[in-house]
C-alpha positions, 0 to 999 in steps of 0.5 A: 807301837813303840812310839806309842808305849813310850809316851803312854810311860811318859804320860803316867809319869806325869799324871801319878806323881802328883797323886803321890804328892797330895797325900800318903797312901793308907796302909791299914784297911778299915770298914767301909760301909756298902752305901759309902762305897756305892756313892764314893765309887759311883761319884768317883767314876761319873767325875771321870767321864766327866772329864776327860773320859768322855772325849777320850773315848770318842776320839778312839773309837774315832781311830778305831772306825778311821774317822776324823775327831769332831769336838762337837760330837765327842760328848754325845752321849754323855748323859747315858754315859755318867748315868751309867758309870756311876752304878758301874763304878759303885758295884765295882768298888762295893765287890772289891771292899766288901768282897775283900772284908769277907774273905779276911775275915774268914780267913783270919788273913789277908787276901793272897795274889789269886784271891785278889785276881780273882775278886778284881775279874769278878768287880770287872765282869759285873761292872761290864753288865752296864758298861757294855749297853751303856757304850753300844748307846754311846757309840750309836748316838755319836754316829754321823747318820744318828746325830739328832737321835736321843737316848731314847731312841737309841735304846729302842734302835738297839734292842737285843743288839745292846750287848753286842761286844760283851764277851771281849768288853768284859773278859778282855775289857773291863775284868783284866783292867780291874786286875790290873788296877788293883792287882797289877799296880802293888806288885809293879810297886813292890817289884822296883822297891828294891832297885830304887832310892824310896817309896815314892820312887818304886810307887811312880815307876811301878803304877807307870809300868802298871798303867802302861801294861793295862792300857796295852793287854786291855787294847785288843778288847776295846777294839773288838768290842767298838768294832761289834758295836759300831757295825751293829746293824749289819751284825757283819761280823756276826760273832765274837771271833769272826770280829777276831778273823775280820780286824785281823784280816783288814790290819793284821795284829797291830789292828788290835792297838788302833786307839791305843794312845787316846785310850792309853792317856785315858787309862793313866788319868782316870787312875789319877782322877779316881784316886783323887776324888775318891780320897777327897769323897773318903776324907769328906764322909770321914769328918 
């Protein structure tokens, strides 16, 4: 595991510094309409499937079943995938900005540290209502027994079980990394300012730590719920926390991690992909 944290570093590294590099960071906050964020947000993260989230994600749900990696099958799926991110990401975005507009406002102050956790958890958790079904379809169609089945008969196969996985994918998924990445990230920045030579320095090595640590808590969720979703049919395990007593029983705690470095140079290049394209989509609407 140790391995696998220090090349999730190395990998932020690489993927933040050009980020940093393009174009300087925005200090003061303006308003941004909700039809812009929904579009920016949606667009942003619809690109991010795209590429390269779609086959990181196969490839660690792959690990996590201990199956081999199939190129061919990695973008099943995609479809209903981008479709839904693209809602998700724009509820996400237009929770955080206007959420954020709100709150200043009625204060007449800018948001402190438990006002920004706990408006980042909240755009987590919504953006779960889509994420959960939209990733128990695509798991069920890269199957190897569902490999000439469609959405749509994903859909139906499901049912009632297309919410199989939500409670860890969004208390211990997508809240905690909404958290992490716009909470977590300025205060790792803000933390190594003072032990470093400039600004670009603290804001590669504080995203890098924060990258690190969000792929790391955030793991454990994503394992749990693959594994509710992949074993639908048998529903064994039934509940959340006999999926918490099984993956323990078959590999003890390091089976909270499988995946951990496909999902973790996943995590370090949407941070990058989004930030990227959502500038490029802010500067567009701004002309």
């Amino acid at each position: 595991m140790l391995n696998s944290l220090k090349s999730l570093l190395i990998l932020n590294l690489i993927v933040i510094l050009p980020s940093y590099a393009l174009e300087q960071v925005h200090h003061h906050a303006q308003h941004v309409p909700v039809w812009q964020s929904s579009l920016i947000g949606g667009l942003a993260g619809a690109a991010e499937v795209a590429l390269p989230g779609q086959a990181l994600s196969y490839w660690m749900n792959m690990r996590i079943k201990g199956q081999p990696f199939v190129l061919a099958n990695s973008y099943r799926g995609f479809a209903v995938n981008a479709l839904c991110e693209f809602p998700s990401s724009a509820l996400e975005k237009i929770i955080k900005d206007q959420g954020s507009e709100l709150v200043a406002n009625y204060q007449l102050a800018p948001l402190n540290n438990i006002q920004k956790t706990g408006l980042s958890f909240a755009a987590g958790m919504a953006g779960a209502l889509i994420d959960t079904p939209s990733n128990a379809v695509q798991i069920y169609l890269q199957d190897a027994a569902n490999l000439k089945k469609n959405s749509f008969q994903a859909i139906r196969a499901l049912g009632n079980h297309l919410y199989r996985g939500f409670v860890p994918n969004s208390f211990l998924k997508e809240a905690p990394f909404a958290v992490g990445y716009q909470v977590l990230a300025p205060q790792g920045q803000a933390a190594v300012r003072p032990y470093v030579g400039n600004d670009l320095e603290a804001n590669i090595l504080g995203g890098a730590l924060a990258g690190v640590t969000t792929a790391v808590i955030t793991q454990p969720g994503s394992v749990l719920r693959n594994k509710m979703q992949n074993e639908w049919a048998a529903l064994q395990p039934k509940t959340f926390m006999q999926t918490i007593r099984s993956v323990y029983a078959q590999n003890g705690l390091k089976g909270f991690f499988k995946g951990l470095p496909q999902r973790g140079i996943r995590t370090a290049l949407s941070v990058y992909l989004y930030a990227t394209y959502s500038q490029k989509l802010e500067a567009l609407f701004n002309e």
